[in-house]
C-alpha positions in Angstrom: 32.2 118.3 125.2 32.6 115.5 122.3 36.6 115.9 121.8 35.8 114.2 118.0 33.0 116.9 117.7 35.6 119.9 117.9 37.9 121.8 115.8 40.2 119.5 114.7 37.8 116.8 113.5 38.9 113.0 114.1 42.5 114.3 114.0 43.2 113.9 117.9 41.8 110.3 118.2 44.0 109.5 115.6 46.9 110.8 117.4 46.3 109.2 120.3 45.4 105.7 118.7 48.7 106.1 117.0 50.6 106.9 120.0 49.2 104.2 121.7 49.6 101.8 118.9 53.8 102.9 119.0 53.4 102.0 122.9 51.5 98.7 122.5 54.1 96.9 119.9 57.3 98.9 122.2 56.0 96.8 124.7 55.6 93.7 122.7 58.9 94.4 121.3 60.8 91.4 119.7 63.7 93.6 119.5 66.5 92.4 121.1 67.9 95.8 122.6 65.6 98.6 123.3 68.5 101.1 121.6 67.9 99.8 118.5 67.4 102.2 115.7 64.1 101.1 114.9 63.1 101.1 118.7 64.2 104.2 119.4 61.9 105.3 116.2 58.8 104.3 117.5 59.4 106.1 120.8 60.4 108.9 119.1 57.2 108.9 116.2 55.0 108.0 119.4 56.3 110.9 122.0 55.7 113.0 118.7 52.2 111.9 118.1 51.0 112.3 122.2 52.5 115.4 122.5 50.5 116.3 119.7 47.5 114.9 121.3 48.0 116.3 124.8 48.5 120.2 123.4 44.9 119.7 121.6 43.7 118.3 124.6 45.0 121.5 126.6 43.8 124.0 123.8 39.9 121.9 124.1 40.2 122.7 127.5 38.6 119.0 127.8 39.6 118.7 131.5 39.0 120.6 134.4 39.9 120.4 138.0 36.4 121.5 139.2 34.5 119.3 136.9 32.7 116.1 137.7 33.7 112.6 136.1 30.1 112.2 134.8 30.2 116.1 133.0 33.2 113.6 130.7 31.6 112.6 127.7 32.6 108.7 127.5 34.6 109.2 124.3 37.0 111.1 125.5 37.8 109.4 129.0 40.4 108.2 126.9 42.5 110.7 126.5 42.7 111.2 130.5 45.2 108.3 129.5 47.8 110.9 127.6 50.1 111.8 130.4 50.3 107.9 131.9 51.0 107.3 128.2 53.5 110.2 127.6 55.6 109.4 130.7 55.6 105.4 129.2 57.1 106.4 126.5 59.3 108.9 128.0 61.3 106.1 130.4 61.7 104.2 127.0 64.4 106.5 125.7 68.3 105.3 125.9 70.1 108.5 126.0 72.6 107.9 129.3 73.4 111.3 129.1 69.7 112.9 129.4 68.7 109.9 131.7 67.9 112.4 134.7 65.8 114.7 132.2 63.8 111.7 130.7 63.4 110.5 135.1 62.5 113.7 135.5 60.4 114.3 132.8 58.3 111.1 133.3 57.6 111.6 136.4 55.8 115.0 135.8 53.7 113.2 133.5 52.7 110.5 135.9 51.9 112.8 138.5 50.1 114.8 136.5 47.8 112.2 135.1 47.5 110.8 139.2 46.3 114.4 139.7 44.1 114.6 137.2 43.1 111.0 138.2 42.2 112.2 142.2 40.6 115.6 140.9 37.9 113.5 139.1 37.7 110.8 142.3 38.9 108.2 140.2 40.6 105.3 142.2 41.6 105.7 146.1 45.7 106.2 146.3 47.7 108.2 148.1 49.5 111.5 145.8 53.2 110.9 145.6 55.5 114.0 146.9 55.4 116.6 143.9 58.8 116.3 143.7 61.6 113.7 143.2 63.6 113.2 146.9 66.7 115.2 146.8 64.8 118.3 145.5 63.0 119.1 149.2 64.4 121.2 151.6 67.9 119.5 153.4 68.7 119.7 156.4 65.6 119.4 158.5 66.9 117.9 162.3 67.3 114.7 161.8 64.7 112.7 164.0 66.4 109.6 165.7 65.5 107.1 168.2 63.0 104.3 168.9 59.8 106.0 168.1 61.3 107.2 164.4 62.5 103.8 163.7 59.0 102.5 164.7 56.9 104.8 162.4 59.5 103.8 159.7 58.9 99.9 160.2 55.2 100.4 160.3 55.5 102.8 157.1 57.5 100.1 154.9 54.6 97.3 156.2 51.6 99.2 155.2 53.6 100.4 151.8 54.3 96.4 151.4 50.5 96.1 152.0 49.4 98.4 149.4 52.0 96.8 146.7 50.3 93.5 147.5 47.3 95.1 147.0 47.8 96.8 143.7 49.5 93.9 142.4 46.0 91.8 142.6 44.2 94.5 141.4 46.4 95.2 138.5 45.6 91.7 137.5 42.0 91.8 138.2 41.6 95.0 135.7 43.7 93.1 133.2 42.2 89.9 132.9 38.8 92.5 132.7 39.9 94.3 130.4 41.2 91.6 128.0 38.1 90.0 127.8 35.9 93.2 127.1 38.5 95.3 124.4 37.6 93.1 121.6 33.7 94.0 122.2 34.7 97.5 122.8 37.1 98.0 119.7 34.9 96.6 117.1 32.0 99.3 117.8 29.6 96.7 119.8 29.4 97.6 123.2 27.0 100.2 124.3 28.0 103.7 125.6 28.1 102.4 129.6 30.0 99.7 128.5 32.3 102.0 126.8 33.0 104.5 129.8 33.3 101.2 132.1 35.9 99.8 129.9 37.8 103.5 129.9 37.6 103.7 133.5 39.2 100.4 134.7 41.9 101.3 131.6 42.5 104.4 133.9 42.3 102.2 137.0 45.1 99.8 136.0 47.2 103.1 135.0 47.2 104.7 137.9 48.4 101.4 139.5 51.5 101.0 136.7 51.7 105.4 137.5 52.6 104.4 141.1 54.6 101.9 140.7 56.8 104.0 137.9 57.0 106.9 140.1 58.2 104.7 142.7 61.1 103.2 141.0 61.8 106.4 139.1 62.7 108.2 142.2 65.2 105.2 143.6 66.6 105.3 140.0 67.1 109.3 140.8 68.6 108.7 144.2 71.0 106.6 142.8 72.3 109.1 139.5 72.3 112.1 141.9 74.7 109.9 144.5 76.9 109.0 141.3 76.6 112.9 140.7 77.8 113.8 143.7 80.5 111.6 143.8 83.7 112.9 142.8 85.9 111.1 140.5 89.8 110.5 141.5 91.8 114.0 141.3 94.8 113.1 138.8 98.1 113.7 140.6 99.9 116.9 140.4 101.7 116.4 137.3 105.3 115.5 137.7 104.6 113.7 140.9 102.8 110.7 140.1 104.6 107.7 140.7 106.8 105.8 138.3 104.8 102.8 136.6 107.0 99.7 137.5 108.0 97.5 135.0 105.8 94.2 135.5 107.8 91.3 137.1 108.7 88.4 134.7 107.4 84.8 135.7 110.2 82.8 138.1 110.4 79.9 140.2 111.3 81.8 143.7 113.4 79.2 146.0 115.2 79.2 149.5 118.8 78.8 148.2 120.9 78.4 145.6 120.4 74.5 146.5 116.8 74.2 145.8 117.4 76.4 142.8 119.1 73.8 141.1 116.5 71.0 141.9 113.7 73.3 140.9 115.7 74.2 137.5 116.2 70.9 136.4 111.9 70.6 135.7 111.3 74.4 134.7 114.4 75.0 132.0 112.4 77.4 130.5 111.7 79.5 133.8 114.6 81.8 135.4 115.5 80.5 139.2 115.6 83.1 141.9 116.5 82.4 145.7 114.4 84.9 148.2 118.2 86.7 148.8 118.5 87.1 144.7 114.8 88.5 145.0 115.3 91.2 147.5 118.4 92.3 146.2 116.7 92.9 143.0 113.8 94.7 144.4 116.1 96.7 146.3 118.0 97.7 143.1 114.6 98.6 141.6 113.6 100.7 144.3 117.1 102.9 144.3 117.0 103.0 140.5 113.2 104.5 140.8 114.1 106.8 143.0 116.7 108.9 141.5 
């Protein structure tokens, strides 16, 4: 089904080209600080406009879980893109005190758009977990020794491996893709051209999908820990101790001797002997305590 063709006219491709218009120049930003007024606009007017786009989407029922890639009309492969997109611009708010919502919130959007992505067969990756770490069941026996420690160095070299990997693929697609959008954009290329162009912009966002849901759930691990840590209880109140009264500057000598040397270069600074200094720490101490 032609997305264009239905209810709501060219309406939803101009959402999404609007969305993704926001996301392009965020991404180009000049702006200094991404909590800038005007910043924080465009990822506010863009969320608004793809959250637009993705409820027309979801009343078109344009996707389906048991539906084949080529049943997709090449027109609207693009707006497979809307979730990737949403959970972009989603990590792009500043608000410190939602930060775990907008994490969390992202990362449904990238895994929905990965499972959308693998119901279609598009791209071989491996599903994240559904969930963030933390949020699975605790306190599963913990599985020590040599073998465990083995699996777990052969699991971080083959997830190395496929970081190399998608790193040369992601610059494969884009240096594809930047030579073909022009052609594509200006109303030129053919309709295979069009749905090749679609799929390898869907290729290189499941490889950015990955790689966000990845350092989304160490940025999680890492605000829960803070969570969980508790600050400083405040003393009881009347027992906390009594803030000293910060020492002056002095020259600190043996005896009364070397005092006098000393003084004669440092007029300006009092002269102590180490038996003046005790006494007077002692006196400090008594005074303190009653």
């Amino acid at each position: 089904a032609m997305a264009e063709g239905l209810g709501g006219g060219p309406r939803l491709a101009e959402l999404l080209a609007a969305g993704r218009r926001l996301w392009e120049e965020l991404e180009a930003g000049t702006e200094p600080s991404s909590a800038a007024p005007a910043v924080q606009e465009k990822v506010r007017q863009g969320l608004d406009a793809l959250q637009r786009a993705a409820a027309m989407v979801a009343q078109l029922e344009l996707f389906s879980e048991n539906e084949e890639l080529e049943e997709i009309a090449s027109a609207d492969l693009k707006y497979l893109l809307l979730p990737a997109l949403l959970g972009s611009l989603t990590l792009k708010q500043v608000d410190l005190s939602r930060r775990l919502e907008h994490l969390e919130s992202a990362r449904a959007h990238f895994g929905r758009f990965l499972r959308l992505c693998r119901s279609y067969g598009l791209g071989s990756f491996q599903l994240p977990p559904t969930s963030p770490p933390g949020e699975e069941a605790a306190g599963g026996p913990a599985s020590g020794g040599p073998v465990s420690a083995q699996s777990g160095l052969l699991a971080m070299a083959s997830k190395r491996q496929a970081k190399i990997e998608r790193y040369k693929q992601k610059k494969e697609l884009e240096n594809r893709l930047a030579s073909m959008r022009t052609f594509v954009e200006s109303g030129h290329a053919d309709e295979e051209q069009t749905r090749e162009f679609y799929i390898l912009q869907i290729q290189k966002w499941i490889n950015t999908s990955l790689e966000e849901i990845e350092s989304i759930d160490q940025e999680i691990v890492i605000l829960r820990s803070r969570g969980t840590a508790k600050p400083p209880s405040a003393p009881p109140h009347g027992t906390a101790r009594q803030v000293r009264a910060p020492l002056k500057p002095f020259i600190l000598t043996r005896d009364a001797a070397q005092a006098k040397v000393f003084g004669s270069g440092y007029p300006g600074l009092p002269m102590m002997t180490v038996d003046d200094w005790y006494d007077q720490r002692r006196r400090q101490e008594v005074m303190s305590a009653q």
